[in-house]
N, C-alpha and C positions, 0 to 999 in steps of 0.2 A: 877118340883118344885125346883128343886135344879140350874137348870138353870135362874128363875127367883133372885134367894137370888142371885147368883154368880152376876148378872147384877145390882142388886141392890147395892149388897157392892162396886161392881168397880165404879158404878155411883156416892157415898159417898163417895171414895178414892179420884176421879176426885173433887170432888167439896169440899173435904179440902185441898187437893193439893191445887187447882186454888184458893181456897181463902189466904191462906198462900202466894203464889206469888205473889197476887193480895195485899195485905195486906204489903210485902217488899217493891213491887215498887209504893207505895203509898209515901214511904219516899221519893224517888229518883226524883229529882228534873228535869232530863232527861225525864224522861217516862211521866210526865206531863208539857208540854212547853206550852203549856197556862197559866199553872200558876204563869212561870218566869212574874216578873213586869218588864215592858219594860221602860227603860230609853232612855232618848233624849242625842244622843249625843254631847259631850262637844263642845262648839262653841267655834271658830277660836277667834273673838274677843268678850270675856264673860262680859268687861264692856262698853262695846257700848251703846253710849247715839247718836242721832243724834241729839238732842237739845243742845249739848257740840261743836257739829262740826262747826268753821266759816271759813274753808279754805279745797277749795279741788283740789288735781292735779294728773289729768291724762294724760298720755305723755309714747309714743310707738316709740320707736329709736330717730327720728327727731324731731318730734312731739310731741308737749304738749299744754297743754294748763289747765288754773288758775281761779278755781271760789271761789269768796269770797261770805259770807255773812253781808247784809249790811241790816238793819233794818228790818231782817227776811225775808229776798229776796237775792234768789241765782242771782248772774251776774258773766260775766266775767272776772276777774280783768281787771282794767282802760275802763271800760266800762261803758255805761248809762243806757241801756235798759235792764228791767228783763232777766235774761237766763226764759227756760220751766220749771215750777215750777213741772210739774208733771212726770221728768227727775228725778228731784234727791228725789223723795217721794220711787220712784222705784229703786233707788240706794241706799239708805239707809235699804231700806228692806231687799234687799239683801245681803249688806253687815252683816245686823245683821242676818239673816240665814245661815251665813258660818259657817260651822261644819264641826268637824273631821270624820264622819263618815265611809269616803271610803278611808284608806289611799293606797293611789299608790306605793308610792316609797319614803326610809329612805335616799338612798344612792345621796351626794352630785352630783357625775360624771351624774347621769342621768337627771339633771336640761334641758340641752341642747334637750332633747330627748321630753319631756314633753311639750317643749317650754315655760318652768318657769325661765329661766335666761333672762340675760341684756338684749335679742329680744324684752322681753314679755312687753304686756297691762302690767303698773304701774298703781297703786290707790295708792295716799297718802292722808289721810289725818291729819289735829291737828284741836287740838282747844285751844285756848289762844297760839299759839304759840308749842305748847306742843304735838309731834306726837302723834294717835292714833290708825290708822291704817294705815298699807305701804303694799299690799300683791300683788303678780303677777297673773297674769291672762295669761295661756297660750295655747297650741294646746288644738282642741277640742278632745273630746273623742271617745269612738268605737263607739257609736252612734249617733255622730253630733249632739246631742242634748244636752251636757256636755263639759264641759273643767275642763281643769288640773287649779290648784291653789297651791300656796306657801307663807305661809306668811315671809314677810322679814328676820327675826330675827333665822329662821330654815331650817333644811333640809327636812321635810315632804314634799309630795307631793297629796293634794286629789282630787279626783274629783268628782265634785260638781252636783246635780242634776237637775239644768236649765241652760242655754246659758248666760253664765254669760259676754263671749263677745260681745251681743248684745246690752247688759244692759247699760255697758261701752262706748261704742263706739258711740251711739247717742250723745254723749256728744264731742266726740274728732274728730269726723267726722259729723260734722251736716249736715241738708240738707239743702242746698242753695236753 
């Protein structure tokens, strides 16, 4: 008899302990990470219009090359014939999907390593004249399936969660 009360009391010890613990870590905003509300990290360029955009230049060491927009149709500059309309619907998505998320690296000296300096894929664009975005596009990342990126004006470095070289490069390497 006396061994059943002894198990009983420890069993009611245990189970206001455990609720009292249970009942602390209810506060703690660690113990339940489901609960954290997940925010979208801040983007690279936060007022991107691409209905703003009528001028864009991509150009990699020697190579560049200049697309204006002319009555809502991408081309060349001094050209006749449409550029691929469906080139820059996927460049514009892109660019408005750049986020800070994964930052690589603060430190200016490591641009080179990244392949975020003067080597790197340029993207400029404006619109009326008036830059909007200028960011570099550089080495891919550990998984060949990302690259590094830098936007002009800073020393961040992130990298990005699609092949953002491929995106670009349709356009400054075409296929003949």
């Amino acid at each position: 008899m006396k061994l059943k009360n002894l198990l009983l009391i420890l069993m009611l010890l245990i189970l206001i302990g455990g609720s009292f613990w249970l009942g602390k870590n209810l506060k703690n905003e660690q113990f339940w990470l489901f609960r954290k509300i997940h925010r979208p990290p801040p983007l690279l360029f936060p007022n991107f219009s691409q209905e703003t955009i009528d001028r864009l230049e991509i150009s990699q060491q020697d190579k560049k090359r200049v697309f204006v927009k002319i009555n809502g149709e991408w081309r060349e500059e001094n050209a006749t014939v449409s550029a691929n309309q469906e080139n820059f619907k996927e460049i514009f998505e892109t660019v408005k999907s750049l986020n800070r998320a994964e930052l690589v690296s603060q430190n200016p000296q490591k641009r080179e390593i990244f392949g975020v300096d003067e080597s790197a894929l340029k993207v400029f664009m404006k619109a009326k004249e008036t830059p909007v975005v200028h960011f570099y596009i550089g080495k891919r990342g550990q998984d060949f399936l990302s690259n590094f990126y830098r936007k002009e004006s800073e020393d961040n470095v992130y990298l990005s969660q699609k092949l953002l070289d491929q995106v670009f490069l349709t356009l400054l390497n075409p296929q003949e």
